[in-house]
N, C-alpha and C positions, 0 to 999 in steps of 0.2 A: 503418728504415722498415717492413721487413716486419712486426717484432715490435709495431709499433702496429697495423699493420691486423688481424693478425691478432687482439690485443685487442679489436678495435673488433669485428668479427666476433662475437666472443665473448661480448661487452656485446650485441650485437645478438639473438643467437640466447637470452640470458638474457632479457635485457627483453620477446621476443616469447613466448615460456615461462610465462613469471607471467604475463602477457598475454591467454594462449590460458586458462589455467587458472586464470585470476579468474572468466572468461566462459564456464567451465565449471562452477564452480563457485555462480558467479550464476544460471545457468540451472539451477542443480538446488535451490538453494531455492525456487522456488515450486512445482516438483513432488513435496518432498518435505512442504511448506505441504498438496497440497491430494491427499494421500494418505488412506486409510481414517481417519475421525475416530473419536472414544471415543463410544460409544453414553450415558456421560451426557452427553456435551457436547452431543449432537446433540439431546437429548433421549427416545435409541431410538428415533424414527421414520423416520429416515431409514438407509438398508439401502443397501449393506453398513457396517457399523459394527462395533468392535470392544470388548470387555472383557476383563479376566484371568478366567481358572476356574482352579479345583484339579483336579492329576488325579493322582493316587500320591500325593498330599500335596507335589503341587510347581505352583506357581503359572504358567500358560502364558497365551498369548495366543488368543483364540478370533474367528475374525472371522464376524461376522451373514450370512447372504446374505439370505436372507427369514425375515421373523417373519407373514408372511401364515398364520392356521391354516391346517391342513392333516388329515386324517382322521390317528387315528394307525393306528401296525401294528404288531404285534409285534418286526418289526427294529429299530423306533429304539433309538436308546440312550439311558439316562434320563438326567436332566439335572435337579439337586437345588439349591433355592435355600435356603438358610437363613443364620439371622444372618452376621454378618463374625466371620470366623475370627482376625482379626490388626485394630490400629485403623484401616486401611487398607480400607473396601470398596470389592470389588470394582465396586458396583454403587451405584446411589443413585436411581436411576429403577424405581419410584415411589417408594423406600425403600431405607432401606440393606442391603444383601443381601451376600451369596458365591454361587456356582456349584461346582457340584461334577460331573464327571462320570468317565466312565471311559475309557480310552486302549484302545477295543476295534476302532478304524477308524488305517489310514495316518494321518499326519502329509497334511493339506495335498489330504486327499479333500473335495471340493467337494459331493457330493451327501450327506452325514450329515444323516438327518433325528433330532431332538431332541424326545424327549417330557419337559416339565419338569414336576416335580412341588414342592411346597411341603414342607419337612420342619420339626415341628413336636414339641414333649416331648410324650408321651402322659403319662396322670393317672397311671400304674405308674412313668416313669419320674422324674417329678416327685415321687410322694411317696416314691417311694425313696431320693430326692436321685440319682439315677446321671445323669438329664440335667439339664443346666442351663440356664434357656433367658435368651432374653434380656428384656430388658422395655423395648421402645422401642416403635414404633410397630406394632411387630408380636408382642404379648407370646405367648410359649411358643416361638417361633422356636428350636429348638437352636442351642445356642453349643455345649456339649460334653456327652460322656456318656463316663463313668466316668474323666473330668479330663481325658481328649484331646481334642480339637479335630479336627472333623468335615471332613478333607481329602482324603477316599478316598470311593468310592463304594463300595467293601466295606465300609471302617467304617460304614453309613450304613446298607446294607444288610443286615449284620448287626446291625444296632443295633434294625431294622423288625421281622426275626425273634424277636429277642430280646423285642420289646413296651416296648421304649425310648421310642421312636420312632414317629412315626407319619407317613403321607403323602398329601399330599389332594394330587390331580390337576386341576391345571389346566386340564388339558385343551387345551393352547400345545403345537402340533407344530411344531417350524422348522425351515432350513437352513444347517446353520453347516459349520464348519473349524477344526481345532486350528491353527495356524501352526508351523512348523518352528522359526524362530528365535523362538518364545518372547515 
C-alpha cells in the first residue's frame, strides 16, 4: 500500500511538472512573437527594429533605436550600405543592400550614433576592373574590389583611399546597437 501511494505521489508531482512548464512555455511564446521585428518586415518605419550588418567580416545583429535624422558629429561611426555581400541581403528596404560598419563601441551600447554613407565603384575603379559593382536597381553599388567582398570597414576604407571607391553621404545620423548574441 505504501509503495502505491507513493507512485501516485510521484504521478502527481510529474503531471503537475509538464503542467507548470507547458504554461510556461505558452506564456513565453507570445512574448517571444512580439519581440524586436526585422526592419524589412516592418518596413524600417517602425523603431526599434532590427537587421544583420558586417563588422570584421562577420555578420551580427544590429537593433534601430531611432532612424529620426539627427545633425551628424564627428564621433559617430560610419556605417556603409552597399550591394549584398552573400545572396542573402541584409537589407531590402527600399532595395537590396548590406551594412557594413566597424566594432569601435561595446557590444550592446544603446547611445551609438550612426553616420551612413552610400558606397559606390568610382569611374578608376571600374575601368580598372578592381571593383565590381552590381547592376540592379542601384548600378555601380560595390560588390567587390580586387575579388574580395566588402565586409570590413577597413577594407572599405581603404578601398576610398585607394580611389576604388567612392562615398556619397546621406546625410542619415541614427541610433542603433550591435547585439551581443549576434
Amino acid at each position: 500500500m505504501m509503495t502505491r501511494s507513493q507512485n501516485t505521489i510521484r504521478v502527481c508531482i510529474f503531471v503537475i511538472t509538464i503542467a507548470a512548464l507547458t504554461l510556461v512555455f505558452a506564456s513565453a511564446h507570445p512574448v517571444q512573437a512580439a519581440g524586436v521585428p526585422n526592419c524589412n518586415v516592418s518596413g524600417g518605419t517602425t523603431t526599434p527594429c532590427f537587421e544583420k550588418v558586417w563588422v570584421d567580416g562577420v555578420q551580427v545583429k544590429m537593433t534601430f533605436i531611432d532612424l529620426n535624422p539627427q545633425p551628424s558629429n564627428p564621433t559617430d561611426v560610419n556605417f556603409f550600405v552597399l550591394a549584398p555581400q552573400t545572396r542573402t541581403p541584409q537589407g531590402s528596404v527600399p532595395f537590396f543592400h548590406d551594412h557594413v560598419t566597424d566594432n569601435t563601441r561595446p557590444h550592446g551600447d544603446r547611445n551609438v550614433h550612426y553616420h551612413s554613407f552610400l558606397v559606390f565603384c568610382s569611374a578608376q575603379g571600374i575601368s580598372s576592373g578592381a571593383c565590381v559593382p552590381t547592376m540592379t536597381s542601384t548600378p555601380a553599388f560595390a560588390k567587390t574590389v580586387n575579388g574580395h567582398r566588402l565586409t570590413s570597414a577597413e577594407r572599405i576604407e581603404s578601398a576610398v583611399i585607394s580611389g576604388l571607391l567612392m562615398l556619397v553621404d546621406t546625410g542619415a545620423v541614427f541610433v542603433a546597437r550591435i547585439n551581443p548574441d549576434k
